[in-house]
BAFI-3210 file (N, C-alpha, C; in Angstrom, 3 decimals, decimal comma, padded with zeros to 6 digits):
// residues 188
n [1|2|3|4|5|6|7|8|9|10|11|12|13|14|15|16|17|18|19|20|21|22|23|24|25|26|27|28|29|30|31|32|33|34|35|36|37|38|39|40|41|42|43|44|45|46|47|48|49|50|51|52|53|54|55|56|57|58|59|60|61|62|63|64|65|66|67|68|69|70|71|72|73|74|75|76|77|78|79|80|81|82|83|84|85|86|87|88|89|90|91|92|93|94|95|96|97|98|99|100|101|102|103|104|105|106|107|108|109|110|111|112|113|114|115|116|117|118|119|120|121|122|123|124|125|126|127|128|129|130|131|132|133|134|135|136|137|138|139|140|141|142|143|144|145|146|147|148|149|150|151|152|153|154|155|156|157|158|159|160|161|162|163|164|165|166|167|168|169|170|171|172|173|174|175|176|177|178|179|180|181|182|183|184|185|186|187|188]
n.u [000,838|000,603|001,937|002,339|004,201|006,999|009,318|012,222|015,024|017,025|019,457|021,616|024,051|025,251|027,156|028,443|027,323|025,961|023,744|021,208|018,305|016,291|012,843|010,337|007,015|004,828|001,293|-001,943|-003,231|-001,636|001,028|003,732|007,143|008,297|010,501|013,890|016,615|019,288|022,141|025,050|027,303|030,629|033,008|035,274|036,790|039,748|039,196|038,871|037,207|034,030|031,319|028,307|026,013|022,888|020,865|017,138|015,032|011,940|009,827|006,069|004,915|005,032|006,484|006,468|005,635|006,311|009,077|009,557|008,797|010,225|012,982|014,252|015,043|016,674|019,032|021,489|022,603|022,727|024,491|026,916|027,137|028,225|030,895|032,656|034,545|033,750|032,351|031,045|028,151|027,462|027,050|024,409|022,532|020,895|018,409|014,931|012,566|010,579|011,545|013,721|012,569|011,256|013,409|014,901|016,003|018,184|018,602|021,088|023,569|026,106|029,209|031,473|034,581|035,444|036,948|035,890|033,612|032,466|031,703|029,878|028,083|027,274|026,017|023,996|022,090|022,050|020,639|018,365|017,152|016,071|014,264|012,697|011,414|010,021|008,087|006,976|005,902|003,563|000,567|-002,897|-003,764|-005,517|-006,556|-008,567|-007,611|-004,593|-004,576|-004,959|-003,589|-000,996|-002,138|-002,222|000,343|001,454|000,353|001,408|004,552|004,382|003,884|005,683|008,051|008,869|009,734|011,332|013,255|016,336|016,427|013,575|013,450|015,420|014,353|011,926|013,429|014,519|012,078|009,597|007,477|004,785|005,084|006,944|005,224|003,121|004,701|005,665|003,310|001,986|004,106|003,626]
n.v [-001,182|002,588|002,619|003,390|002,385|000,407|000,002|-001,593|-001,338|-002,687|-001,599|-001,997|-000,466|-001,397|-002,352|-000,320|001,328|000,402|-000,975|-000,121|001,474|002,427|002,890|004,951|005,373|007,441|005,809|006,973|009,006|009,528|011,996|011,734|011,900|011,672|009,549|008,749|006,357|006,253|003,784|003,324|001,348|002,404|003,156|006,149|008,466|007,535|004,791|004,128|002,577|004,029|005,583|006,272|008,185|008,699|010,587|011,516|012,989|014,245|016,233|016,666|018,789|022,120|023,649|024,822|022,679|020,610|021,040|020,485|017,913|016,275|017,525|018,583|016,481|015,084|016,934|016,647|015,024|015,163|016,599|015,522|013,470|014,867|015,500|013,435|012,756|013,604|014,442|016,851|015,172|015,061|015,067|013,933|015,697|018,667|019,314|020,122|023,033|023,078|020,547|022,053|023,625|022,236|021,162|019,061|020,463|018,729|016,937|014,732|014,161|012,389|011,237|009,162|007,989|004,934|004,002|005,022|003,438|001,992|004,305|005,282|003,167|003,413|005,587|005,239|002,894|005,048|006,503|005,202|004,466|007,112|007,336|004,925|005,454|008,270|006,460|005,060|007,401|008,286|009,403|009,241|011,959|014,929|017,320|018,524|020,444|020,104|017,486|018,285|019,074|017,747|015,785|017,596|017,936|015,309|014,792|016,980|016,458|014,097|014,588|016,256|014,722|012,806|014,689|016,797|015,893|014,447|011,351|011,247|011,238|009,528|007,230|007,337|007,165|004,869|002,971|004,163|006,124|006,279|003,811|004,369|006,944|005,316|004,207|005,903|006,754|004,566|004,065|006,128]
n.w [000,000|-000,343|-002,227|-005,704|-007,621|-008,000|-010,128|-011,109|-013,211|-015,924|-017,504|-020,427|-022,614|-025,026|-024,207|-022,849|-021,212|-018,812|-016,228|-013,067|-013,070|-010,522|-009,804|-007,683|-006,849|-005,674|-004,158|-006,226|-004,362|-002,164|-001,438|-002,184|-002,707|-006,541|-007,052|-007,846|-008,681|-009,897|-011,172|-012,961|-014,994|-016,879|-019,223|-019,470|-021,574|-021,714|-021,037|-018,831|-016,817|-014,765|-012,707|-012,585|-011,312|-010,577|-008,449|-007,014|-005,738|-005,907|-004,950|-005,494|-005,347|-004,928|-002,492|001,549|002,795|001,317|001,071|003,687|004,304|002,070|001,108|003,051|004,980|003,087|003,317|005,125|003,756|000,860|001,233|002,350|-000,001|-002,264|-001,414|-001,931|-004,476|-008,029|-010,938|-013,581|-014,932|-018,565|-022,334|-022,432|-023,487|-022,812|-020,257|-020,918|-020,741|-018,846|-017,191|-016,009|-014,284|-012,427|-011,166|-007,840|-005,422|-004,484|-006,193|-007,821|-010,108|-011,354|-012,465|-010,813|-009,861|-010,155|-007,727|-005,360|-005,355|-002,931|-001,391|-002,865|-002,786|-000,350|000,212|-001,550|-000,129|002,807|001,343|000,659|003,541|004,002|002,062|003,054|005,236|004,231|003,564|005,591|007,155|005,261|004,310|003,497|001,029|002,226|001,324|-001,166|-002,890|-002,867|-003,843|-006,274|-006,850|-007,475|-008,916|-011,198|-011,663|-012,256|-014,400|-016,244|-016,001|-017,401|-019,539|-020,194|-019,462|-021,930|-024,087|-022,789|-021,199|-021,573|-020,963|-021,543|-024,553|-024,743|-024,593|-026,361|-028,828|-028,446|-027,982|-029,451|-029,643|-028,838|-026,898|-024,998|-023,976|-022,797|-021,131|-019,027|-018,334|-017,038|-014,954|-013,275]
ca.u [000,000|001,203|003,032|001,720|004,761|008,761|009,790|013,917|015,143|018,368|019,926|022,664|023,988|025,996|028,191|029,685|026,900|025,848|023,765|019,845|017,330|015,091|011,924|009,099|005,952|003,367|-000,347|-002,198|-003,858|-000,592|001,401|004,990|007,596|009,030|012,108|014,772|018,018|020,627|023,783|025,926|029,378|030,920|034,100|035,915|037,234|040,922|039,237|038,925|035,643|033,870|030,546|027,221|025,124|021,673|019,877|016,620|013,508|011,158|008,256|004,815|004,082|006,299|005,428|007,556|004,910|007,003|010,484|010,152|008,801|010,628|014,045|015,216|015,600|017,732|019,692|022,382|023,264|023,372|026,407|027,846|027,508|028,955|032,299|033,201|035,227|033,146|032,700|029,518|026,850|027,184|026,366|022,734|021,773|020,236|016,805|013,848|011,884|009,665|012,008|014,848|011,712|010,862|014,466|014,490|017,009|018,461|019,249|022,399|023,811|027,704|030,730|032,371|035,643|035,194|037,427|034,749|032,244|031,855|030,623|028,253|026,981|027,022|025,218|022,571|021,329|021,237|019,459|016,887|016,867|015,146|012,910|011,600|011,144|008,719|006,682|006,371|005,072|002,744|-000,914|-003,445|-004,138|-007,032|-006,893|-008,699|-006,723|-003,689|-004,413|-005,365|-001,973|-000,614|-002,489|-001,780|001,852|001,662|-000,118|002,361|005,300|004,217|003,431|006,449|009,288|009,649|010,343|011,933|014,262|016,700|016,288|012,451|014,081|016,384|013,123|011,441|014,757|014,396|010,393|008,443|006,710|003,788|005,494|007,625|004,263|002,335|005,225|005,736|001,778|001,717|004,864|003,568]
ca.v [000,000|003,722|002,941|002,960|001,211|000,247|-000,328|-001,502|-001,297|-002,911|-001,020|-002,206|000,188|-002,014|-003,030|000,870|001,967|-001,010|-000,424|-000,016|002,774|002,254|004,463|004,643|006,509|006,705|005,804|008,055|008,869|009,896|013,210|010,459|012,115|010,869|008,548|007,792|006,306|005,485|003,396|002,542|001,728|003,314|003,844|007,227|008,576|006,732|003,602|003,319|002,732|005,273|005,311|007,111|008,229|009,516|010,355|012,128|012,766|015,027|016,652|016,391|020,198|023,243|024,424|024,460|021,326|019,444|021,567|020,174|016,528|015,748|017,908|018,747|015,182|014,676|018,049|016,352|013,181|015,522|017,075|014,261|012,903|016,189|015,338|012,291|013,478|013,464|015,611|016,867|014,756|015,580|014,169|013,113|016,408|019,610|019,333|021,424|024,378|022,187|020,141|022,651|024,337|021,281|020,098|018,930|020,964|017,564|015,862|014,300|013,261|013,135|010,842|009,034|007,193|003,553|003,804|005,264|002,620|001,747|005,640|005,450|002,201|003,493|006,666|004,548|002,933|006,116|007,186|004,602|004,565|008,393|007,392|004,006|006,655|008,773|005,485|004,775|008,732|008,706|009,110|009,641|013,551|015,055|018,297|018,530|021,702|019,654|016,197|018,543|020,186|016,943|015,089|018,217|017,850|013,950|014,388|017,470|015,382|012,672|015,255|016,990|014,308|012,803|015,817|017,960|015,190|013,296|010,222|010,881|011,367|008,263|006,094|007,352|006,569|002,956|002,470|004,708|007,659|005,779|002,643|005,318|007,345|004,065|003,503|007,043|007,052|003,607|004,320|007,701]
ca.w [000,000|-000,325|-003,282|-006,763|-008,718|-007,744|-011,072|-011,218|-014,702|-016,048|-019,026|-020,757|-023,954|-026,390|-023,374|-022,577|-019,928|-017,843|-014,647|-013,245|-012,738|-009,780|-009,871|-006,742|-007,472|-004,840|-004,974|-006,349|-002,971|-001,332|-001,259|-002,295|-004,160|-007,031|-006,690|-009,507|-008,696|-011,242|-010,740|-013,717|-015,048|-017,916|-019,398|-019,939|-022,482|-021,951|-021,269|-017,247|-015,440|-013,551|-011,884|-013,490|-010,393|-010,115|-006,979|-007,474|-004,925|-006,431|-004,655|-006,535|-004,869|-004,651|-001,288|002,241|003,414|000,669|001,663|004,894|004,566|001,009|000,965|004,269|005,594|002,713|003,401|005,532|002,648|000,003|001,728|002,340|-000,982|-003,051|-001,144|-003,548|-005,888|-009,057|-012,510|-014,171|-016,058|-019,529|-023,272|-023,086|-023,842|-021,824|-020,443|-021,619|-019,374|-017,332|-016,662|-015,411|-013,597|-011,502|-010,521|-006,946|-004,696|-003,888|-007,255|-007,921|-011,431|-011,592|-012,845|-009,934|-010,185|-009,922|-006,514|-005,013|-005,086|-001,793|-000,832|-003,611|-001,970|001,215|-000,112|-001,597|001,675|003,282|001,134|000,937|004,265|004,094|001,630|003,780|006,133|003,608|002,813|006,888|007,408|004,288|004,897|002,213|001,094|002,734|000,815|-002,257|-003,382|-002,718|-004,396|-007,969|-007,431|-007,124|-010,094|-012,071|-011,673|-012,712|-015,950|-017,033|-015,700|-018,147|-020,570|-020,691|-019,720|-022,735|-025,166|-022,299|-020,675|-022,218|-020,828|-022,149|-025,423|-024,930|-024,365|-028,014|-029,460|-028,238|-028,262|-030,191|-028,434|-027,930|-025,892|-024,586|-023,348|-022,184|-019,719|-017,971|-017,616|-016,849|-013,752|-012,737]
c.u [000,886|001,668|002,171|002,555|006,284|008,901|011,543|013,901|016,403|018,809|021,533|022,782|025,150|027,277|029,417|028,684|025,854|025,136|021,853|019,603|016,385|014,315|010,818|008,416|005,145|001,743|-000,570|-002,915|-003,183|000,219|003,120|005,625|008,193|010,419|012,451|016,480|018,548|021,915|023,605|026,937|029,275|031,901|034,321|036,294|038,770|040,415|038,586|037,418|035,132|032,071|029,228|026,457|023,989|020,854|018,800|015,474|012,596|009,934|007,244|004,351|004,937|005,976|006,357|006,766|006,043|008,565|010,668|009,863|009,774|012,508|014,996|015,706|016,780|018,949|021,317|023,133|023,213|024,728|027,152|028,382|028,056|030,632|032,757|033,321|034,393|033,715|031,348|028,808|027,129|027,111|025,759|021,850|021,065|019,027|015,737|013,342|011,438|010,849|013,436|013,616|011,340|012,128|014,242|016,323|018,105|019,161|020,620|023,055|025,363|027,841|031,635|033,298|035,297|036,116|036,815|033,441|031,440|030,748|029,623|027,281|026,125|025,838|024,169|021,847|020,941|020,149|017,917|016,346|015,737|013,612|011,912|010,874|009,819|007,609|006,109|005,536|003,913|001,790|-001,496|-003,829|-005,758|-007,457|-007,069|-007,996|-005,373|-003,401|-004,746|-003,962|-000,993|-000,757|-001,963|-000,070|002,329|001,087|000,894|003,593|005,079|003,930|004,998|008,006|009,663|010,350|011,340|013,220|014,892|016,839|014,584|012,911|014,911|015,442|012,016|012,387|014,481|013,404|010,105|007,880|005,585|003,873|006,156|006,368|003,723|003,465|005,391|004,058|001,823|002,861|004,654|002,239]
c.v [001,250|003,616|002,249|001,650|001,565|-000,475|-000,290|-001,964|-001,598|-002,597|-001,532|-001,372|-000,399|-002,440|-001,821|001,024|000,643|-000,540|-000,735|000,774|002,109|003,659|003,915|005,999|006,147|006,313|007,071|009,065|009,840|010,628|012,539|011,516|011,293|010,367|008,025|007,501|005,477|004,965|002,593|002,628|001,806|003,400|005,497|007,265|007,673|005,116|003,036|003,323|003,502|004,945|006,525|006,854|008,988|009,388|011,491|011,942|014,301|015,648|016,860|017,992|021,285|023,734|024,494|023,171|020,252|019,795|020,712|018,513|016,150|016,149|017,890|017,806|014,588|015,831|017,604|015,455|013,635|016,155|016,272|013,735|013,734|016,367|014,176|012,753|012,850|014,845|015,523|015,929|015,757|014,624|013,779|014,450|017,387|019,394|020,293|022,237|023,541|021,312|020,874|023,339|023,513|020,442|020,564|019,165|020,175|016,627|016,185|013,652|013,740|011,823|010,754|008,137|006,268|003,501|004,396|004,662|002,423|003,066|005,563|004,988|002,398|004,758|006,009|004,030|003,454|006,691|007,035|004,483|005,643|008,073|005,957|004,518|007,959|007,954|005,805|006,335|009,132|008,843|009,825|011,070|013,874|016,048|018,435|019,598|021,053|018,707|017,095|018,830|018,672|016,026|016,494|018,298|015,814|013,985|015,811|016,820|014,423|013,570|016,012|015,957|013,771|013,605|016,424|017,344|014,060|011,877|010,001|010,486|010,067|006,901|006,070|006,992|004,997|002,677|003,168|005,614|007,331|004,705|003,625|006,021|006,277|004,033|004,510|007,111|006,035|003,587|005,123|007,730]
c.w [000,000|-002,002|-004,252|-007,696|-007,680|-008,586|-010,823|-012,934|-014,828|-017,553|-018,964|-022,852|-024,730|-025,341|-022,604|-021,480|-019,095|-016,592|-014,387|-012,890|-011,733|-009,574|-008,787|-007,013|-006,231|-005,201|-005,219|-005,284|-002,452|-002,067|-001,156|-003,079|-005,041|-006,624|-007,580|-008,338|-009,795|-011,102|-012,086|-013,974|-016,449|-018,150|-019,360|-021,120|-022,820|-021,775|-019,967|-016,739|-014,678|-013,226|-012,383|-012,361|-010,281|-009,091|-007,359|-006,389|-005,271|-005,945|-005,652|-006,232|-004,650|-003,262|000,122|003,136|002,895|000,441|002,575|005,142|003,404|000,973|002,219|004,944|004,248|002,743|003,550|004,415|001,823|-000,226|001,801|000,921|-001,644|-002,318|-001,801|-004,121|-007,023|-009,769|-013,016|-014,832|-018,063|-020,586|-023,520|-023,512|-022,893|-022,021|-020,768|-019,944|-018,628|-016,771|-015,564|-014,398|-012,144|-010,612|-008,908|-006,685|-004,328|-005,071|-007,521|-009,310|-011,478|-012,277|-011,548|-010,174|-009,262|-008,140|-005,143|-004,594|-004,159|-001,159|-001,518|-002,756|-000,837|001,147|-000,717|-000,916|002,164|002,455|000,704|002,551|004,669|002,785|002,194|004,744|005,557|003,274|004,601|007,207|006,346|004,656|003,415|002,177|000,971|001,697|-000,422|-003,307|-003,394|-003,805|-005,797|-007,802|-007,634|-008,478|-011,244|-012,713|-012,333|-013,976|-016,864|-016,599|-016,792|-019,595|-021,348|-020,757|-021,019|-024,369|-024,171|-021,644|-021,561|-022,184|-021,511|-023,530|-025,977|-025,444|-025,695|-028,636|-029,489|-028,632|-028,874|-029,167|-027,864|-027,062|-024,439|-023,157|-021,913|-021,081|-018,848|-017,495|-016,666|-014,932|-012,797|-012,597]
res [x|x|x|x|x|x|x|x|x|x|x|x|x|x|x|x|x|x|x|x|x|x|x|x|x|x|x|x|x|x|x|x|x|x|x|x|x|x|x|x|x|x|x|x|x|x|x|x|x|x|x|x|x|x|x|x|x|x|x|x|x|x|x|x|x|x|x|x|x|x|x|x|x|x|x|x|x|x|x|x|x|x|x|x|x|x|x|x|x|x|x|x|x|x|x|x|x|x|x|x|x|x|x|x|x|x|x|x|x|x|x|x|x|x|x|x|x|x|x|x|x|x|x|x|x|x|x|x|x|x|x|x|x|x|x|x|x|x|x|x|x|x|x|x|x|x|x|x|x|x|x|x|x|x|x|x|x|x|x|x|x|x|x|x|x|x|x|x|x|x|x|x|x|x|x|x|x|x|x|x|x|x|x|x|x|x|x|x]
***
């Protein structure tokens, strides 16, 4: 209960980016933010292995209700994690307006050197730990002014990721825009 889908996804790209996407969506009921994490491996450019990390918790509401249950408990473990030596995210392409409009204070997309691993690891725990911690505090939304702002933000979300994000972008590439569609509705 609480939770609509925990989709894990295992991408492999011709044998260079290797890894899985886990995504948690809540019911539709519940006031959940989104949840992406990304761990994969990757060469460099000379050849060596490095570490493709995305951490992502997304509030469904702009507001300081969803400052203070969604962001601020991860406040401390984003500090933490921004001390691993990493290097920007780049090459899949810049995301569109909605999507640079909606990033969550909190997301994480770098390039960590494979000697590193263990912090990742250790940074992934924690940071499921905070979100087993948002399922156990969930309760269903009372406020009808709330739950539209809420559904409104899940049908442009689904409307806009795959033109405005490149991983939407990645996913018409592969499927077709309408397999593509069917599965962000179908997750979200």
């Amino acid at each position: 209960d609480k939770l609509k889908r925990i989709a894990i996804l295992n991408h492999d790209v011709g044998g260079s980016f290797i890894g899985s996407v886990i995504m948690i969506v809540g019911e539709d009921g519940y006031d959940f933010p989104f949840i992406v994490v990304n761990i994969a491996f990757a060469p460099d450019a000379t050849g060596k292995d490095r570490i493709f990390v995305e951490f992502e918790s997304k509030p469904l509401v702009k507001d300081d209700e969803s400052t203070r249950k969604y962001i601020e408990p991860l406040r401390a473990w984003r500090e933490a994690l921004v001390k691993i030596p990493s290097e920007p995210m780049s090459g899949f392409g810049d995301p569109g307006e909605f999507v640079k409009a909606n990033l969550s204070p909190i997301e994480y997309i770098r390039w960590v050197p494979m000697e590193h691993l263990d912090e990742v690891m250790d940074s992934f725990r924690q940071f499921f730990e905070i979100v087993v911690d948002y399922w156990r505090q969930a309760e269903p939304v009372a406020d009808a002014a709330r739950r539209k702002q809420i559904d409104d933000f899940r049908q442009a979300y689904n409307h806009h990721i795959l033109d405005d994000d490149p991983s939407g972008r990645a996913s018409i590439a592969a499927y077709g825009r309408e397999q593509a569609l069917r599965y962000f509705e179908n997750v979200t």
